[in-house]
DOMI-951060 format. One record per residue: residue in one letter; x, y, z of N, C-alpha, C in turn. Coordinates in nm, 2 decimals. Layout:
REM DOMI-951060
{rest a&nc1 X&nc2 Y&nc3 Z&cac1 X&cac2 Y&cac3 Z&cc1 X&cc2 Y&cc3 Z}
...
END
This chain:
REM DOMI-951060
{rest x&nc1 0.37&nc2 -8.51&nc3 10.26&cac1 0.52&cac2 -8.51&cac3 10.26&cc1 0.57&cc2 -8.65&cc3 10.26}
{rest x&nc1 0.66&nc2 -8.70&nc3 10.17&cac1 0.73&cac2 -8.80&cac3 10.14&cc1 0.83&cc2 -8.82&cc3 10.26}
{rest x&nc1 0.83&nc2 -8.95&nc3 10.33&cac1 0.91&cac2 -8.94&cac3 10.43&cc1 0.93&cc2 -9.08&cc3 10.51}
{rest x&nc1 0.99&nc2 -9.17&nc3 10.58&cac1 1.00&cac2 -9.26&cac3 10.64&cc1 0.95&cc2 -9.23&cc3 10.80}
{rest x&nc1 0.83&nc2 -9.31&nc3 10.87&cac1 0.77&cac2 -9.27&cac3 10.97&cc1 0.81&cc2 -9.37&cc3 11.10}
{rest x&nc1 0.86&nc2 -9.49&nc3 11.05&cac1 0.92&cac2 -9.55&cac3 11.15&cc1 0.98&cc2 -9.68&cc3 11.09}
{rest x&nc1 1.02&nc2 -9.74&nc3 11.24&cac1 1.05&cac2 -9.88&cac3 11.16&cc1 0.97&cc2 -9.99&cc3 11.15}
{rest x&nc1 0.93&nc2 -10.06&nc3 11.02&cac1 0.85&cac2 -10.15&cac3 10.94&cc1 0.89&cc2 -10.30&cc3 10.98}
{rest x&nc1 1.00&nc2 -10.31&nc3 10.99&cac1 1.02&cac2 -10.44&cac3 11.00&cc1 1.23&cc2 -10.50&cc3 11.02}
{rest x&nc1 1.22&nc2 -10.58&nc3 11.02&cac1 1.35&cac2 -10.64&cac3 11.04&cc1 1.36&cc2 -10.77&cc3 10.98}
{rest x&nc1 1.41&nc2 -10.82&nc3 10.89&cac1 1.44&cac2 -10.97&cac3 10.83&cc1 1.51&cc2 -11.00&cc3 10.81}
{rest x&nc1 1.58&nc2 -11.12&nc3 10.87&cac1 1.68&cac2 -11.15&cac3 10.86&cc1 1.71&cc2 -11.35&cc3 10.88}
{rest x&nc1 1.86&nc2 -11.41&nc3 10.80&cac1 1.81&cac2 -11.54&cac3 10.79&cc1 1.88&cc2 -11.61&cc3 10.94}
{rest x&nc1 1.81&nc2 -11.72&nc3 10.93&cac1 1.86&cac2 -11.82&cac3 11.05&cc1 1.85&cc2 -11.94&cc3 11.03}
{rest x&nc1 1.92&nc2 -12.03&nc3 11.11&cac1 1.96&cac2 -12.17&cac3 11.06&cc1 1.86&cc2 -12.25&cc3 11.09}
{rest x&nc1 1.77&nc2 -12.21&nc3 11.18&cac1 1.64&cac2 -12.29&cac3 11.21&cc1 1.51&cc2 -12.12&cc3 11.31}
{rest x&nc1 1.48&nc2 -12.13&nc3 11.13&cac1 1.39&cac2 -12.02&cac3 11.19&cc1 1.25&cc2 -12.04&cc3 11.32}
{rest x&nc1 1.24&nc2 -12.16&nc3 11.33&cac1 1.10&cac2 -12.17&cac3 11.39&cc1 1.19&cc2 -12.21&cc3 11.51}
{rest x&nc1 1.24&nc2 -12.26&nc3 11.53&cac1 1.35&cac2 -12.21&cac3 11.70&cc1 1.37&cc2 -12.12&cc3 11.73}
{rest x&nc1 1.43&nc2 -12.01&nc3 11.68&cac1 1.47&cac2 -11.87&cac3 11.72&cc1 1.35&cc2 -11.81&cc3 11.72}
{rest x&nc1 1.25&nc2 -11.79&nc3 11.64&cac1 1.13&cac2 -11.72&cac3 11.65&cc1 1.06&cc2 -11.76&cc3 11.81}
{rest x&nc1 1.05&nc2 -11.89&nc3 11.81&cac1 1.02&cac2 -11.91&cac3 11.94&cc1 1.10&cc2 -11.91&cc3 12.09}
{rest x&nc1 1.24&nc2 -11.87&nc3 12.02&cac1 1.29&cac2 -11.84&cac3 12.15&cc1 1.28&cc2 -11.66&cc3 12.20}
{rest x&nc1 1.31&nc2 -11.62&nc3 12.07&cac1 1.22&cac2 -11.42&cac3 12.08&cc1 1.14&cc2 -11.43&cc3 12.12}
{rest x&nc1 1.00&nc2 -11.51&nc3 12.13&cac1 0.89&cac2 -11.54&cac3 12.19&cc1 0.90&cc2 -11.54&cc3 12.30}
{rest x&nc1 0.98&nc2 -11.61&nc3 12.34&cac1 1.01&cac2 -11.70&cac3 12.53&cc1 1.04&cc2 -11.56&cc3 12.59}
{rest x&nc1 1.15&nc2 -11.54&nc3 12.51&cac1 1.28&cac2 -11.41&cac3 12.61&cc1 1.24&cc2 -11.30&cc3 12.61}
{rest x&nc1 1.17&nc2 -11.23&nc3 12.54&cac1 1.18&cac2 -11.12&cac3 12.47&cc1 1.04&cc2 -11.07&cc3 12.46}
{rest x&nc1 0.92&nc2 -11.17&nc3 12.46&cac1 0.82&cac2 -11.13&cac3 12.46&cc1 0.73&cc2 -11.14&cc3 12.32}
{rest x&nc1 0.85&nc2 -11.12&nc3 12.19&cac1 0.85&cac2 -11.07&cac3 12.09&cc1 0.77&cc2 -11.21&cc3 11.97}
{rest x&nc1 0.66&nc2 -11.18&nc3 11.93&cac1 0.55&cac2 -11.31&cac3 11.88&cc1 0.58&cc2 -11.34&cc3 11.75}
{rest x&nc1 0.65&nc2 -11.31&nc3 11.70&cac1 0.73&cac2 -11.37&cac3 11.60&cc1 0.69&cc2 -11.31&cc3 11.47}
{rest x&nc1 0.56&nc2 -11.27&nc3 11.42&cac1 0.55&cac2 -11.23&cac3 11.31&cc1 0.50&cc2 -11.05&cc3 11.34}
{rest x&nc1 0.43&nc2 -11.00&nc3 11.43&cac1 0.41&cac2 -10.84&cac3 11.46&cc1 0.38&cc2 -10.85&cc3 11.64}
{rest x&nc1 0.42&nc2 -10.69&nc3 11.65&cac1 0.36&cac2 -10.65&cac3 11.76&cc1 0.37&cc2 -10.51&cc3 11.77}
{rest x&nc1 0.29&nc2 -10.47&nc3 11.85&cac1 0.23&cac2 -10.31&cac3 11.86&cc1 0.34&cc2 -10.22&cc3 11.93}
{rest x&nc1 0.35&nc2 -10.11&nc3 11.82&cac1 0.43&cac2 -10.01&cac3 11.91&cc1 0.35&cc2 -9.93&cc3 11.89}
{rest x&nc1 0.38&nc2 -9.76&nc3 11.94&cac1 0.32&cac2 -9.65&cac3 11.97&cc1 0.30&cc2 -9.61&cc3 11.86}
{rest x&nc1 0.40&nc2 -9.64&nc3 11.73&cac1 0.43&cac2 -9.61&cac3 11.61&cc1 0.32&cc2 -9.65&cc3 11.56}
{rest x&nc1 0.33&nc2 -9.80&nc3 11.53&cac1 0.26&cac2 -9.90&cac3 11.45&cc1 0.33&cc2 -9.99&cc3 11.45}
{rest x&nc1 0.25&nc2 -10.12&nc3 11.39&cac1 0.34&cac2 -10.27&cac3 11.37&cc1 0.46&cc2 -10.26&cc3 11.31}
{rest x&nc1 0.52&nc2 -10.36&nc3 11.36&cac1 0.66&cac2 -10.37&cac3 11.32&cc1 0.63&cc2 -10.55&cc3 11.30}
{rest x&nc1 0.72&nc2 -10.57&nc3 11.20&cac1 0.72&cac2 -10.74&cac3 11.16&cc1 0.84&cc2 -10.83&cc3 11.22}
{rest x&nc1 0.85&nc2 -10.93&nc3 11.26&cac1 0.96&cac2 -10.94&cac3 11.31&cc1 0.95&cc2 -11.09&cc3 11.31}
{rest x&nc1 1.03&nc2 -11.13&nc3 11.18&cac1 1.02&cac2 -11.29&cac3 11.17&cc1 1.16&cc2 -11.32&cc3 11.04}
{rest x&nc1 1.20&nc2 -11.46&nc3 11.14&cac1 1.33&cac2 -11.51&cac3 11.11&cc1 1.29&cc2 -11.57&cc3 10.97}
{rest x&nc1 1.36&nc2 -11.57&nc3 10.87&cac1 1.35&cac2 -11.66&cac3 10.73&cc1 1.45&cc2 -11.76&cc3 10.73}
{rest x&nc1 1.39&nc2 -11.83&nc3 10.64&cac1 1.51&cac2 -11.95&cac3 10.64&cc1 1.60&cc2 -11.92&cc3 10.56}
{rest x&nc1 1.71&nc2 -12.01&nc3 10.61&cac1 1.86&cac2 -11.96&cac3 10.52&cc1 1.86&cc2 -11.96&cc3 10.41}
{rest x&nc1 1.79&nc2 -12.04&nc3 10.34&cac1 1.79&cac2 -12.01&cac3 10.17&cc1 1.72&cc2 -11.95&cc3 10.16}
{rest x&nc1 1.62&nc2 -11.83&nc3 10.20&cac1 1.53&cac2 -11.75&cac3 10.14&cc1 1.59&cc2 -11.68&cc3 10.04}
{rest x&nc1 1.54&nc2 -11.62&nc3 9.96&cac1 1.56&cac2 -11.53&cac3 9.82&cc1 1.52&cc2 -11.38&cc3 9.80}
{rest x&nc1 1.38&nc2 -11.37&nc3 9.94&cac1 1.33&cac2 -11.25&cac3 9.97&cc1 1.46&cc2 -11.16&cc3 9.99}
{rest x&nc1 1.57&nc2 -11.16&nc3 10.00&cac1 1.70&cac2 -11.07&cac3 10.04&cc1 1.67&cc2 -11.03&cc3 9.88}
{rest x&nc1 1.82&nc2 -10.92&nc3 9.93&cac1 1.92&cac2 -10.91&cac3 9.82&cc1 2.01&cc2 -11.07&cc3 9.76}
{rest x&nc1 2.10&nc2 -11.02&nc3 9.75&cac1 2.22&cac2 -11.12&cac3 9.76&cc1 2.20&cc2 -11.27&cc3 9.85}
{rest x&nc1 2.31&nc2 -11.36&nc3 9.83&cac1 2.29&cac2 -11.46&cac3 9.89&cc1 2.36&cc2 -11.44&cc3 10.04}
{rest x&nc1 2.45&nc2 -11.34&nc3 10.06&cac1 2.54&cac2 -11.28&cac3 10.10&cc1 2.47&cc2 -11.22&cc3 10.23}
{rest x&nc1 2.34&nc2 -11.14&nc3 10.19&cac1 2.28&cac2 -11.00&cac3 10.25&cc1 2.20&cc2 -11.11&cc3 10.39}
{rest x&nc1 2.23&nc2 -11.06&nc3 10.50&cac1 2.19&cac2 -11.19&cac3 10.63&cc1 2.01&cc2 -11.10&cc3 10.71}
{rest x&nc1 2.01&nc2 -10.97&nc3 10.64&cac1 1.87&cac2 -10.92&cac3 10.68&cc1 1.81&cc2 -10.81&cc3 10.59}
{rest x&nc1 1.72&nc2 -10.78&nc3 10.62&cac1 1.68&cac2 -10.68&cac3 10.56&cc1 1.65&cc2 -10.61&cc3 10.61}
{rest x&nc1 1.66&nc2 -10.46&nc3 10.62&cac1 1.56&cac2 -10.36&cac3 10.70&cc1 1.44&cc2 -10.33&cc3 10.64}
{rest x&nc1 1.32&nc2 -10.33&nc3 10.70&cac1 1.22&cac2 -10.24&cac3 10.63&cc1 1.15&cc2 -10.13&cc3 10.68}
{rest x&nc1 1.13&nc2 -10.03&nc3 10.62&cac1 1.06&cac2 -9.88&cac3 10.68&cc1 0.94&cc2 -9.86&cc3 10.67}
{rest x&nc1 0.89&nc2 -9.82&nc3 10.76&cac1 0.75&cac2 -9.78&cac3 10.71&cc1 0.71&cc2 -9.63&cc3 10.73}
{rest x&nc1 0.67&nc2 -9.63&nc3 10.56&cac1 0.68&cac2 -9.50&cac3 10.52&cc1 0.56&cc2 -9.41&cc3 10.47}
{rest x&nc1 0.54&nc2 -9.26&nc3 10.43&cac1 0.39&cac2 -9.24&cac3 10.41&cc1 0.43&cc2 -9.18&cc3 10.23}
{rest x&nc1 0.37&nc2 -9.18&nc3 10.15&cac1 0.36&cac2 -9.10&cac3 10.05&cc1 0.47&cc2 -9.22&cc3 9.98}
{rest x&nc1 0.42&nc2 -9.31&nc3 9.97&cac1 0.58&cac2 -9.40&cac3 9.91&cc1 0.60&cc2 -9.37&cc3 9.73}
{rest x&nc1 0.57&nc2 -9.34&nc3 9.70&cac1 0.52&cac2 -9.30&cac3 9.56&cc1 0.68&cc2 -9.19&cc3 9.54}
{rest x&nc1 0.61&nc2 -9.08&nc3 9.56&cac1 0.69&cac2 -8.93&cac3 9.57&cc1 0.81&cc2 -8.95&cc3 9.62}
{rest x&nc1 0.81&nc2 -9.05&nc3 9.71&cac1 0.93&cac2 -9.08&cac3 9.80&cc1 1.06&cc2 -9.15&cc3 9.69}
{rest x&nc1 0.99&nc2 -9.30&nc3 9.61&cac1 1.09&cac2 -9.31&cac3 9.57&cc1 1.15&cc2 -9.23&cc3 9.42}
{rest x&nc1 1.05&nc2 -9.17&nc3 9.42&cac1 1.08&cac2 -9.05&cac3 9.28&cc1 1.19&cc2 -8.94&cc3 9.35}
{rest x&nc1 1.16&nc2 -8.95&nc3 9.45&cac1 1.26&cac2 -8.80&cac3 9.57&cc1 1.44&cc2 -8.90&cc3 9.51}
{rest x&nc1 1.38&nc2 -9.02&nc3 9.59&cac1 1.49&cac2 -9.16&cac3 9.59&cc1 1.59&cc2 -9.11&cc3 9.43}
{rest x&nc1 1.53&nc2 -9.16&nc3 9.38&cac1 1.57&cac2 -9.16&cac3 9.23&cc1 1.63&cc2 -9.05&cc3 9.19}
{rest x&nc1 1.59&nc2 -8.90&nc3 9.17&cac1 1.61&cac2 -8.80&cac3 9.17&cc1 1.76&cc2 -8.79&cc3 9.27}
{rest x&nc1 1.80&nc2 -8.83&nc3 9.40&cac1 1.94&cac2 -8.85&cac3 9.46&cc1 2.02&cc2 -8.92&cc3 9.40}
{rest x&nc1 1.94&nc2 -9.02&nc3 9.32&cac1 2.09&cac2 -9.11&cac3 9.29&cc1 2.12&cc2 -9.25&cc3 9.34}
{rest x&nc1 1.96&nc2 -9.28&nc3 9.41&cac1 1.96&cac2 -9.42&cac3 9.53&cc1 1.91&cc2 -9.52&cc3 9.40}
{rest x&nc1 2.00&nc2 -9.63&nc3 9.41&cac1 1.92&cac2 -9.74&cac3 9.33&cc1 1.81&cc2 -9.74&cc3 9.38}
{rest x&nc1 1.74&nc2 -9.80&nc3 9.29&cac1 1.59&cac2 -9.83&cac3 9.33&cc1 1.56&cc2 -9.95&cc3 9.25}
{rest x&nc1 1.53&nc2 -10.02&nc3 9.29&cac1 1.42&cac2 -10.16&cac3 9.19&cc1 1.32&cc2 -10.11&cc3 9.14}
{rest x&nc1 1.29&nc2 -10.16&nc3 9.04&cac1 1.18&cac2 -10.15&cac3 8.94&cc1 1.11&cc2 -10.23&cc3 8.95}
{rest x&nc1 1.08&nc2 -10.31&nc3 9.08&cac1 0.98&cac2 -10.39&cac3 9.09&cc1 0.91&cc2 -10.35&cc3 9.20}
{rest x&nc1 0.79&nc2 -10.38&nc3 9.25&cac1 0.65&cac2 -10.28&cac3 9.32&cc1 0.55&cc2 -10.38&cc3 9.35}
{rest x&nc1 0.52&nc2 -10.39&nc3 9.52&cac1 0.42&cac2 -10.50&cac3 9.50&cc1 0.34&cc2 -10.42&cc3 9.63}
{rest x&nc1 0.15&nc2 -10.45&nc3 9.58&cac1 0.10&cac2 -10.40&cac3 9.64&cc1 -0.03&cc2 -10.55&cc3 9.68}
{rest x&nc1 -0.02&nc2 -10.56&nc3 9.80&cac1 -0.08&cac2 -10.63&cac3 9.88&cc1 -0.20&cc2 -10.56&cc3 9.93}
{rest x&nc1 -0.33&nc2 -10.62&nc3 9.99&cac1 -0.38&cac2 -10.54&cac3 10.08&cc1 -0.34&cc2 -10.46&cc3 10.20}
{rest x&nc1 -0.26&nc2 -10.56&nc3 10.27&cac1 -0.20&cac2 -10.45&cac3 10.35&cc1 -0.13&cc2 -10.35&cc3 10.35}
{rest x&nc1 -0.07&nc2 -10.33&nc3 10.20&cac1 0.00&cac2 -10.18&cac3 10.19&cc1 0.10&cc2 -10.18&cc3 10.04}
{rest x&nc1 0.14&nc2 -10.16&nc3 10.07&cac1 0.25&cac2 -10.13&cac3 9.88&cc1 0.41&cc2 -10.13&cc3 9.93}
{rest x&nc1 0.51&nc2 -10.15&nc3 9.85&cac1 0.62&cac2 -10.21&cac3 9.88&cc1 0.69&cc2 -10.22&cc3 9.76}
{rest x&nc1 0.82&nc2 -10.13&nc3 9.76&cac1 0.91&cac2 -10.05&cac3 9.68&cc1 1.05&cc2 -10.11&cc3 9.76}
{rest x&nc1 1.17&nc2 -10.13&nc3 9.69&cac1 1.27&cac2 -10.16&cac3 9.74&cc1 1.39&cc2 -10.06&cc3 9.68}
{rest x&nc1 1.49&nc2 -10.01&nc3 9.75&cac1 1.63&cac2 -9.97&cac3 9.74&cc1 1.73&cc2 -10.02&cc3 9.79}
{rest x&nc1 1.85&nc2 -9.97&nc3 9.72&cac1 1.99&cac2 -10.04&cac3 9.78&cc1 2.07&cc2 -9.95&cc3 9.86}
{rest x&nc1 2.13&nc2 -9.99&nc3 9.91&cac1 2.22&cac2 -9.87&cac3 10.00&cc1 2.36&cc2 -9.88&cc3 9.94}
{rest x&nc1 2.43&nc2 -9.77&nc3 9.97&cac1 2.55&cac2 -9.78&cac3 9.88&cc1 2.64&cc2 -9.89&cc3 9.90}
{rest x&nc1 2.61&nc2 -10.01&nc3 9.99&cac1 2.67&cac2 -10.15&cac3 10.02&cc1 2.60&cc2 -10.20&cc3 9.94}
{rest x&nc1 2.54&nc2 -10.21&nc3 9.88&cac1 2.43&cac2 -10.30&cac3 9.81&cc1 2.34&cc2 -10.37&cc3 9.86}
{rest x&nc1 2.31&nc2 -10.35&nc3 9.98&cac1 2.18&cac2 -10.41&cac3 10.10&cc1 2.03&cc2 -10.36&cc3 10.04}
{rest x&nc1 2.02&nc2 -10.46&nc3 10.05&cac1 1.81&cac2 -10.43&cac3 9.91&cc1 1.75&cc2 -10.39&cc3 10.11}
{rest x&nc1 1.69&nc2 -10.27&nc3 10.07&cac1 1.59&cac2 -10.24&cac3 10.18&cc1 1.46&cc2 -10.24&cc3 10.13}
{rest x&nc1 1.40&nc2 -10.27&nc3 10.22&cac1 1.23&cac2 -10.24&cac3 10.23&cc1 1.14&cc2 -10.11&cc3 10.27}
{rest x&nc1 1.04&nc2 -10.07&nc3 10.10&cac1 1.02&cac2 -9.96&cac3 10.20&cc1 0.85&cc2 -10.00&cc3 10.18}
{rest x&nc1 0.74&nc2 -9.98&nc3 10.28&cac1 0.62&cac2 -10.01&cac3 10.30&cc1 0.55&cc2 -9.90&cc3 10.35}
{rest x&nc1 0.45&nc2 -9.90&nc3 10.26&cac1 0.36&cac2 -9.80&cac3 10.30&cc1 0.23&cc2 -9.88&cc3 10.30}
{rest x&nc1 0.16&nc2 -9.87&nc3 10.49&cac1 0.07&cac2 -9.94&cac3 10.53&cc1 -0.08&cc2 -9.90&cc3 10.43}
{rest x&nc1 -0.13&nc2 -10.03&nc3 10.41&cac1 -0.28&cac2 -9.99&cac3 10.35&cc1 -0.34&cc2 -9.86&cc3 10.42}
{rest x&nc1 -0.39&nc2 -9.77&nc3 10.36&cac1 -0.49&cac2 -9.66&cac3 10.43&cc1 -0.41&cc2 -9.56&cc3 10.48}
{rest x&nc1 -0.31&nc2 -9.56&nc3 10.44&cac1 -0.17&cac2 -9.44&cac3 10.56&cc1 -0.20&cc2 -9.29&cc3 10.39}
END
């Protein structure tokens, strides 16, 4: 079944990303690039203000999902009516499809290697 299983990740930009990562570190516990939930990894790291990984210059994070059957999923996507990018990148750790939400916010969807 095509479906979103949790949350993948959070990105978003900052005026000095290697300060704030390290202050999430200090306060929060939170190690800047993953940590273990019950779920599975979640990513959690500040980009710099010019990053391009967004949408827009406009767009200040990204959400990402982590999802199973991503394939079928964004065909489901498509089939509704959801923009979808036509672009697809598959790393070892997993594969990675993007959509827009009807704000025009580019999200992330990730389906972990081996899932």
């Amino acid at each position: 079944m095509a479906r979103v299983t949790g949350f993948g990740g959070f990105f978003f930009r900052s005026k000095d990303s290697k300060a704030l990562a390290a202050w999430y570190e200090e306060h929060l516990g939170v190690n800047g690039m993953a940590w273990q939930q019950e779920a599975g990894s979640t990513v959690f790291a500040p980009f710099k203000q010019d990053t391009t990984y967004f949408g827009s210059d406009a767009q200040q994070f990204m959400l990402n999902f982590r999802v199973e059957g991503l394939d079928a999923l964004i065909e489901n996507l498509k089939a509704a009516g959801v923009r979808v990018d036509d672009n697809r990148m598959e790393e070892s750790y997993g594969k990675f499809a993007w959509i827009y939400d009807p704000e025009g916010n580019k999200i992330e969807l990730w389906e972990p290697a081996g899932e």
